[in-house]
C-alpha positions, 0 to 999 in steps of 0.5 A: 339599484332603485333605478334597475328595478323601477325599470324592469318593474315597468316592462315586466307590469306591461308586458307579462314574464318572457312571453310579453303577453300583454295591453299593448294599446296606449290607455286612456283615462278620459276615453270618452272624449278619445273615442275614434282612438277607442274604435273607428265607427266613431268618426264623423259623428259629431258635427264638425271637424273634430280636432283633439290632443291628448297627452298622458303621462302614467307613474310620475316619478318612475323612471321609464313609466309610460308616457302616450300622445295621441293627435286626432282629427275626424270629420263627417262627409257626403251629407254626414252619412260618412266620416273619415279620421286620421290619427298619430300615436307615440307610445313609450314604456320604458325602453319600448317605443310604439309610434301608430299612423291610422285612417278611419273610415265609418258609413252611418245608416239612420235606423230611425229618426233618433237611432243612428248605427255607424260601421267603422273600418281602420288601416294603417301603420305602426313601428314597434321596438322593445330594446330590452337589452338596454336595461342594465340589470344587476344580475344577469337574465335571458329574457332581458338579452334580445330586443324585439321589433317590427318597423311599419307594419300593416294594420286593420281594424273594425268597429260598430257603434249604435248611438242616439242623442241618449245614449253609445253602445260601441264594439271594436276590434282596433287590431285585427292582425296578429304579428309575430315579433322579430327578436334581435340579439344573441339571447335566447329566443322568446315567444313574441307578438301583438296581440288581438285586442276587443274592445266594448263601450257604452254610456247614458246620458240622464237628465236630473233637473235643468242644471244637472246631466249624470253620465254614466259609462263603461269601457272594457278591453280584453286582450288575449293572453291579459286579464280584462281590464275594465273602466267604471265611469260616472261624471256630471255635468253642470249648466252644459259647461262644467263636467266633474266625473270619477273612474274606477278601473277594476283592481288598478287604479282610482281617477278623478276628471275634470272638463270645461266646455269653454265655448261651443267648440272648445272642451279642455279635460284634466284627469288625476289617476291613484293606482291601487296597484303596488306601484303606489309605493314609488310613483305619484299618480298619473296625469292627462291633459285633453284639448278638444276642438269643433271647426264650426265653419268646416260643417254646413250646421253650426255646432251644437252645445254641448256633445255629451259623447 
């Protein structure tokens, strides 16, 4: 019965009653160092080819709790003036499976000498399928009788992101068709689809003294059809090196993060998510683990240190 019910309090959580009107994008702790997931203007602008590997693992000890790997790569081009990225998403929640292939591209135009505004445009494929009628339940219910699906479908995104060596200000849209789901089974037919999502971010770099940076930043999704969801993030930075940081997303959960810039190509991340949320009774926090790598060599200039965003 426990097992039942963990499940079924997963889908429900995620999806909403029987609309499944709900964040269908994979979630991030540590999405400042997963930008170009976030919004595709982001590629390129750092000064290599950019490698990254992000694995998280939501709910530990709730049977059916989401579980997301993203791999990415990104580059600059054409005298840096443009980027192209490609990114891998499998995504699962329970007995939900999202899998996304995507390719970003982003013309940059220098307003000034510190000020650099980059448009972004995303296409790709995804393969969404929500087996629903998998779930045993002790009683029976119509909402849990057909599975919905859509096997590689089209995707289009867009973004802008202004940024200086201080501070990010971005705005995308990483979904911008709505898809219908085709419901499978022989329930009753629920209204379905992928929802619009927007997303807002934004960050400042201050320097306190010579060892010490604070950075604070923001992410915020809405998602028609979901209350907002909104990431509050402040990290420090020591000696261009360590970076120790909290998050605080609103009425959800509470994050502590960690990163280390090994070397001037090499960041490893670590965040420790508490829910606030109910599931706190039966699950132990969520975990995500971050590697981040700058091919030196792939650029004309020697990469930088450290990359504050």
């Amino acid at each position: 019965m426990k097992k039942v019910v963990l499940i079924v309090s997963v889908i429900l959580l995620a999806f909403g009653t029987t609309s499944l009107k709900a964040q269908q994008e994979p979630q991030y702790t540590q999405y400042m160092f997963n930008m170009m997931s976030v919004n595709p203007a982001y590629a390129g602008t750092r000064e290599a080819l950019n490698a990254l590997m992000i694995s998280r693992l939501q709910w530990v000890g709730v049977e059916g709790a989401p579980r997301s790997h993203t791999f990415a790569l990104h580059t600059p081009f054409k005298d840096k003036s443009m980027g192209l990225g490609a990114s891998v998403i499998a995504d699962n929640i329970g007995p939900v499976t999202n899998t996304y292939i995507n390719i970003n591209y982003a013309y940059r135009v220098n307003l000034n000498e510190n000020m650099t505004l980059s448009l972004g445009l995303k296409g790709g494929i995804y393969n969404y399928y929500a087996g629903l009628s998998e779930v045993q339940l002790n009683e029976s219910d119509n909402a849990f009788s057909s599975d919905f699906k859509k096997s590689f479908q089209p995707n289009l995104g867009a973004g802008a992101y202004l940024y200086t060596n201080d501070y990010y200000v971005g705005f995308s849209v990483p979904k911008l068709i709505k898809t219908e789901l085709e419901s499978v089974g022989t329930g009753d037919e629920y209204e379905s689809e992928l929802k619009l999502h927007y997303f807002l971010t934004a960050g400042y770099v201050f320097e306190l003294n010579s060892e010490w940076k604070l950075k604070p930043s923001i992410l915020n999704k809405i998602v028609e059809g979901a209350p907002p969801s909104l990431d509050i993030t402040a990290q420090a930075l020591y000696m261009d090196k360590f970076w120790f940081g909290t998050t605080y997303r609103v009425g959800d959960a509470i994050a502590l993060l960690f990163e280390i810039q090994v070397n001037r190509q090499l960041v490893v991340g670590y965040s420790y998510d508490y829910t606030l949320s109910g599931m706190s009774k039966v699950s132990n926090g969520s975990h995500e683990i971050l590697i981040s790598y700058d091919f030196a060599g792939f650029s004309n200039d020697k990469v930088k240190s450290p990359r504050y965003f």
